[in-house]
Structure formats: structure tokens, C-alpha cells
LUMMIFI-66812 format. One line per field, with one value per residue (C-alpha): residue in three letters; residue number from 1; x, y, z. Coordinates in nm, 3 decimals. Example, Ala and Ser with C-alpha at 12.3 -4.5 7.8 and 13.67 -1.06 7.14 Angstrom:
2
type	c(ALA,SER)
seq	c(1,2)
X	c(1.230,1.367)
Y	c(-0.450,-0.106)
Z	c(0.780,0.714)
This chain:
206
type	c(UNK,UNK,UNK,UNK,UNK,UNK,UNK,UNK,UNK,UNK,UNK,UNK,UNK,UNK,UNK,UNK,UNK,UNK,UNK,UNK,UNK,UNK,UNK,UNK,UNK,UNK,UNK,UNK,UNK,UNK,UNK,UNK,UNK,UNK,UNK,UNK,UNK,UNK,UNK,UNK,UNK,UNK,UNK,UNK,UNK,UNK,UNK,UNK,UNK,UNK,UNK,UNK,UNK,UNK,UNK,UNK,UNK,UNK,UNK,UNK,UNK,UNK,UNK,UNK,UNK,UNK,UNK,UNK,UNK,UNK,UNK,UNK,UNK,UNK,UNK,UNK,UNK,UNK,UNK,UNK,UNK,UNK,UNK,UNK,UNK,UNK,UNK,UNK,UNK,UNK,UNK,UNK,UNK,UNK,UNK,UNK,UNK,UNK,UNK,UNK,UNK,UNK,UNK,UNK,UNK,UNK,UNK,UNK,UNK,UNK,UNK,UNK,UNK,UNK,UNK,UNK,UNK,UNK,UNK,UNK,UNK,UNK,UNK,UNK,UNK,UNK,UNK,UNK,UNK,UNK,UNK,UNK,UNK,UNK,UNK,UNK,UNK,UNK,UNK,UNK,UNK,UNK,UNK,UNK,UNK,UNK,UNK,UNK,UNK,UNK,UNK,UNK,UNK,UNK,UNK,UNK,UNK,UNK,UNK,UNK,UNK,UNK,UNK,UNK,UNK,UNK,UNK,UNK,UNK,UNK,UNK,UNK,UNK,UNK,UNK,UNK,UNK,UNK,UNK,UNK,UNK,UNK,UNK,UNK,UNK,UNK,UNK,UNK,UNK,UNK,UNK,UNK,UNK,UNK,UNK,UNK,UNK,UNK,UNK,UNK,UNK,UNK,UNK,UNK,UNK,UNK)
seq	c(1,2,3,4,5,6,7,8,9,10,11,12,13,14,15,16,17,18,19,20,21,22,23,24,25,26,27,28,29,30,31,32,33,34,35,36,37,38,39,40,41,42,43,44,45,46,47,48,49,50,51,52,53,54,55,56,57,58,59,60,61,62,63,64,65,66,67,68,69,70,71,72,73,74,75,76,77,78,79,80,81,82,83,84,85,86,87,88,89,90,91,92,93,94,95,96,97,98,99,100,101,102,103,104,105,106,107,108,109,110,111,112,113,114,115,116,117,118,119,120,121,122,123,124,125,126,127,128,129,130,131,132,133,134,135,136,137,138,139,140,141,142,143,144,145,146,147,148,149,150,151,152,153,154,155,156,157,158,159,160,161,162,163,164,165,166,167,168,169,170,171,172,173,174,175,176,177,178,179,180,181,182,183,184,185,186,187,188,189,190,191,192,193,194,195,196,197,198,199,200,201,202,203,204,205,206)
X	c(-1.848,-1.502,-1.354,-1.675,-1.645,-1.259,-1.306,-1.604,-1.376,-1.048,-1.337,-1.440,-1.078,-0.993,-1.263,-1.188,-0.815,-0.909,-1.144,-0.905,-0.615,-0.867,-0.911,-0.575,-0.507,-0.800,-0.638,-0.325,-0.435,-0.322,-0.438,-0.369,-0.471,-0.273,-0.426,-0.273,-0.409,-0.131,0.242,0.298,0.462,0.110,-0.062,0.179,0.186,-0.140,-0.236,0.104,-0.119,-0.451,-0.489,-0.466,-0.225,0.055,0.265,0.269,0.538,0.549,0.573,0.447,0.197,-0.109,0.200,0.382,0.714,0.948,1.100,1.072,1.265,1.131,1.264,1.164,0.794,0.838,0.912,0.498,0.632,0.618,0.236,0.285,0.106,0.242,0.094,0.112,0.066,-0.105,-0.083,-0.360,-0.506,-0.874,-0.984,-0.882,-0.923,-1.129,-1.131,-1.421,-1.219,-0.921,-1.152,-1.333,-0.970,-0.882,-1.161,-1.073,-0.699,-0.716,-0.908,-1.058,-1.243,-0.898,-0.776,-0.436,-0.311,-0.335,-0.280,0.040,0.178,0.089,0.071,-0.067,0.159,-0.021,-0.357,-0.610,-0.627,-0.787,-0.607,-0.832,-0.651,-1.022,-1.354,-1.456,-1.226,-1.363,-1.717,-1.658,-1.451,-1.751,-1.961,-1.736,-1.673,-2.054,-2.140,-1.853,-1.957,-2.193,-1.934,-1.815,-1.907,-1.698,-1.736,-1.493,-1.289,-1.076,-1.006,-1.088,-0.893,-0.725,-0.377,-0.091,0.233,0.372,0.709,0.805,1.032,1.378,1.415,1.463,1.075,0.987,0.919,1.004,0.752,0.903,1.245,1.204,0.870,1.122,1.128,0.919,0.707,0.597,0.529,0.316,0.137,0.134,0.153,-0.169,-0.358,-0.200,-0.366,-0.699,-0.766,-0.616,-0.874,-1.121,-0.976,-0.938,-0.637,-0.380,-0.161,0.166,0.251,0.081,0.261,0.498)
Y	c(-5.193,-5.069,-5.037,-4.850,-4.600,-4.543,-4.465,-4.206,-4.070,-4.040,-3.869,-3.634,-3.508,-3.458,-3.253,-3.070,-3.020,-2.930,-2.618,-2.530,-2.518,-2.340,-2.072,-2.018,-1.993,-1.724,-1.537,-1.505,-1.329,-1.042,-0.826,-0.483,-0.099,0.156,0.478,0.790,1.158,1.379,1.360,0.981,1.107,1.232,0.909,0.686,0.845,0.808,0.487,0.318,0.441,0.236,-0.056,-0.400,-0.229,-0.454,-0.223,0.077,0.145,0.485,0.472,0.527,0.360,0.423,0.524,0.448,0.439,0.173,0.190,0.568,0.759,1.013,1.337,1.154,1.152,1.478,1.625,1.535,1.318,0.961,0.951,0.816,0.960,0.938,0.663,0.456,0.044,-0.093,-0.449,-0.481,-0.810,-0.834,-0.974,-0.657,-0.394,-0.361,-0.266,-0.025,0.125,0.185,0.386,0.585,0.713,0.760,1.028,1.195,1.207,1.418,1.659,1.450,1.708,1.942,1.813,1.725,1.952,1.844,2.237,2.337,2.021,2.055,1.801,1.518,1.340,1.433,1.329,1.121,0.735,0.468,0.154,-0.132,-0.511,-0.717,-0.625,-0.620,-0.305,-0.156,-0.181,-0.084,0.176,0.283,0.286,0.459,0.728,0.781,0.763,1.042,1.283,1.386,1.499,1.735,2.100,2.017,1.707,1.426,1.378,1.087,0.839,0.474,0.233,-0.117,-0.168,-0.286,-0.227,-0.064,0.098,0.132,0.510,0.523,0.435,0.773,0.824,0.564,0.607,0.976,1.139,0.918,0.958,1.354,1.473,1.793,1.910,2.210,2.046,1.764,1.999,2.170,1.975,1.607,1.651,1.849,1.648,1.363,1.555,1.622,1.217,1.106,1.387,1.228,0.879,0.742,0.623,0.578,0.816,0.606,0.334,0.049,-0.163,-0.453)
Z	c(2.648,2.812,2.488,2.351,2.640,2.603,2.232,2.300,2.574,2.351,2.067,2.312,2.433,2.108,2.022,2.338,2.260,1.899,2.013,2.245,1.975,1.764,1.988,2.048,1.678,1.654,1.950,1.759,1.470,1.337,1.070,0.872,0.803,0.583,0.641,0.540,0.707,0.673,0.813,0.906,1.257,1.332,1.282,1.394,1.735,1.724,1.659,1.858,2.164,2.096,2.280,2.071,1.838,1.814,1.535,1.348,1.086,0.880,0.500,0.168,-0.037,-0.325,-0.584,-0.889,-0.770,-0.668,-0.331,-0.283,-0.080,0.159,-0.017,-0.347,-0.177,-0.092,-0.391,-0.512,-0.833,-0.675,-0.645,-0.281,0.024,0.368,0.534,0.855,0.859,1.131,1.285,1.505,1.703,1.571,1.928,2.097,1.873,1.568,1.232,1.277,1.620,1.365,1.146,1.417,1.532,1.192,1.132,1.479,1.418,1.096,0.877,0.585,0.424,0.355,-0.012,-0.020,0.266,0.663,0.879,0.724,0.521,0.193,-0.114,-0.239,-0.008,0.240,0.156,0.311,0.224,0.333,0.113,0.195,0.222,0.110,0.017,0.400,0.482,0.176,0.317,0.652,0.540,0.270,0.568,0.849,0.568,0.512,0.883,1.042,0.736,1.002,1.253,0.992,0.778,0.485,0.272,0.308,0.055,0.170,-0.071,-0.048,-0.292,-0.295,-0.132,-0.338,-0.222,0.110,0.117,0.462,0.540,0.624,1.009,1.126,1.070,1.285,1.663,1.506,1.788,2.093,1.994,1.934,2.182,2.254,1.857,1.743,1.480,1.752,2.040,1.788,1.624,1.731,2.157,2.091,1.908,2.158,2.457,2.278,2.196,2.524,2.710,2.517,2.669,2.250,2.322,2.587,2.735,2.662,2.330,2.412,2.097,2.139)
């Protein structure tokens, strides 16, 4: 009987310990967005300040070229858009969230062209990662066209490759909130999501 009960015991703990390691493992998890909507200092600023976004890193992606540099982007030959990647923990932040800012921090109805940045480097992208971003991006597109006058013409397709920029782009708003271009454009449309308490008022990545 005693050695009946110690072996149900020693069954039970392990269960116990093996949820518990299981939930640990879940509450480590990280996943990934690449969205592109416009100049990747924009976005980037944006998105460092969302809660449950561990790390956002400025670069190119949805091209044909290998290892571009930023001029070569520029320059509208590469096939490349601007585009921020996002680590974000799925248990505080989700993929959905990520796509509801996304709409808000840019114009997706304005081909190729975000105010004054022209090209199709600066279009908007969604590059999915597995068939459910595709769907919830399908859906999030379809859903915020309401919120708009102009269609959306965002484009959803797969990821392949990310090419992150050369490190003076990153942290580029943080390291420069005096310049022209981000007391223009970016600490405005910093203000406007932070008034609307979208995201935080300060980075809130690792």
C-alpha cells in the first residue's frame, strides 16, 4: 500500500512539475511581424513603444536583391520596401494588436508614397511568417477598410528573407528626436497614438 501511494505521489509531482515547465516554456515565446508603411524610422518608433514588444529592427525585405544597402534601396531598383521586424511575446501582445497599430500608424490606401517619401520603397507590406498571419492579416485588412475613404492597397505576401539596415537606422528616432524630419513627421504621429493611449509614451523594448 505505502509503496502504491509513494508511486501515485511521485506521478502526480511530476505531472505538476511538467505543467509548470510547460507554462514557462509558453511564457517564453517569441514570435515575428515584418510590416512595412513608409520610412522604417516611422514604424520602428512606433512599434518599440507597444507594450509586449520585445524588439524592433529596421530593414528591407519583399525584394530581389542580396544584402541591399540603404542607398541601393533607395535608388527603387532593389525591389525592397522599408520595413520594420518585430519580436513580440504572444502572451502580452498580439498578433491582431500588431495589425490594429499597423493600420493607425500609416496611410495604406496611398500607393507607393507615405506624405512626402516617395517610391516603391516605401510601400505598404504586410509579409506574413505562416498561413495564420496571412489570415489575420486578410481579415484585419478587410475589417479597418472601414476606417478609411480610399481603398487599401497594402499588400499581403509570404516572407522570405529580411535584410536588416545599416546600424545608423536603428534607434534612428531616439538617437536623433532633435532632427527636422523626426520633429516633423514621426514626434507627431508619436503624440497622436500616445493621445489615443496605443502605445506608450517611452520604448518599452528590452
Amino acid at each position: 500500500m505505502k509503496t502504491k501511494l509513494i508511486a501515485l505521489l511521485t506521478l502526480v509531482v511530476s505531472v505538476v512539475v511538467n505543467a509548470q515547465t510547460t507554462q514557462i516554456m509558453s511564457t517564453n515565446k517569441t514570435e515575428t511581424a515584418t510590416f512595412g508603411g513608409g520610412c522604417f524610422w516611422c514604424m520602428e518608433a512606433v512599434f518599440e513603444r507597444l507594450p509586449g514588444v520585445i524588439s524592433v529592427t529596421s530593414g528591407f525585405a519583399g525584394g530581389q536583391t542580396e544584402n541591399p544597402t540603404y542607398h541601393q534601396v533607395c535608388e527603387g531598383t532593389t525591389g525592397h520596401a522599408e520595413v520594420t521586424q518585430i519580436v513580440f511575446d504572444p502572451a502580452r501582445v498580439s498578433f491582431d494588436k500588431l495589425l490594429s497599430v499597423f493600420w493607425q500608424a500609416h496611410d495604406p490606401t496611398t500607393l507607393n508614397r507615405q506624405g512626402a517619401d516617395e517610391g516603391t520603397q516605401y510601400r505598404s507590406i504586410i509579409l506574413y511568417h505562416d498561413e495564420k498571419q496571412r489570415l489575420l492579416a486578410e481579415k484585419s485588412k478587410l475589417a479597418a477598410k472601414d476606417d478609411f475613404r480610399s481603398p487599401i492597397v497594402t499588400e499581403i505576401v509570404p516572407f522570405k528573407k529580411f535584410y536588416p539596415a545599416e546600424d545608423y537606422h536603428q534607434g534612428y528616432y531616439d538617437a536623433n528626436s532633435n532632427a527636422g524630419y523626426c520633429q516633423v513627421v514621426i514626434a507627431p504621429k508619436l503624440e497622436k497614438l500616445e493621445h489615443k493611449k496605443v502605445i506608450a509614451p517611452a520604448p518599452q523594448t528590452k
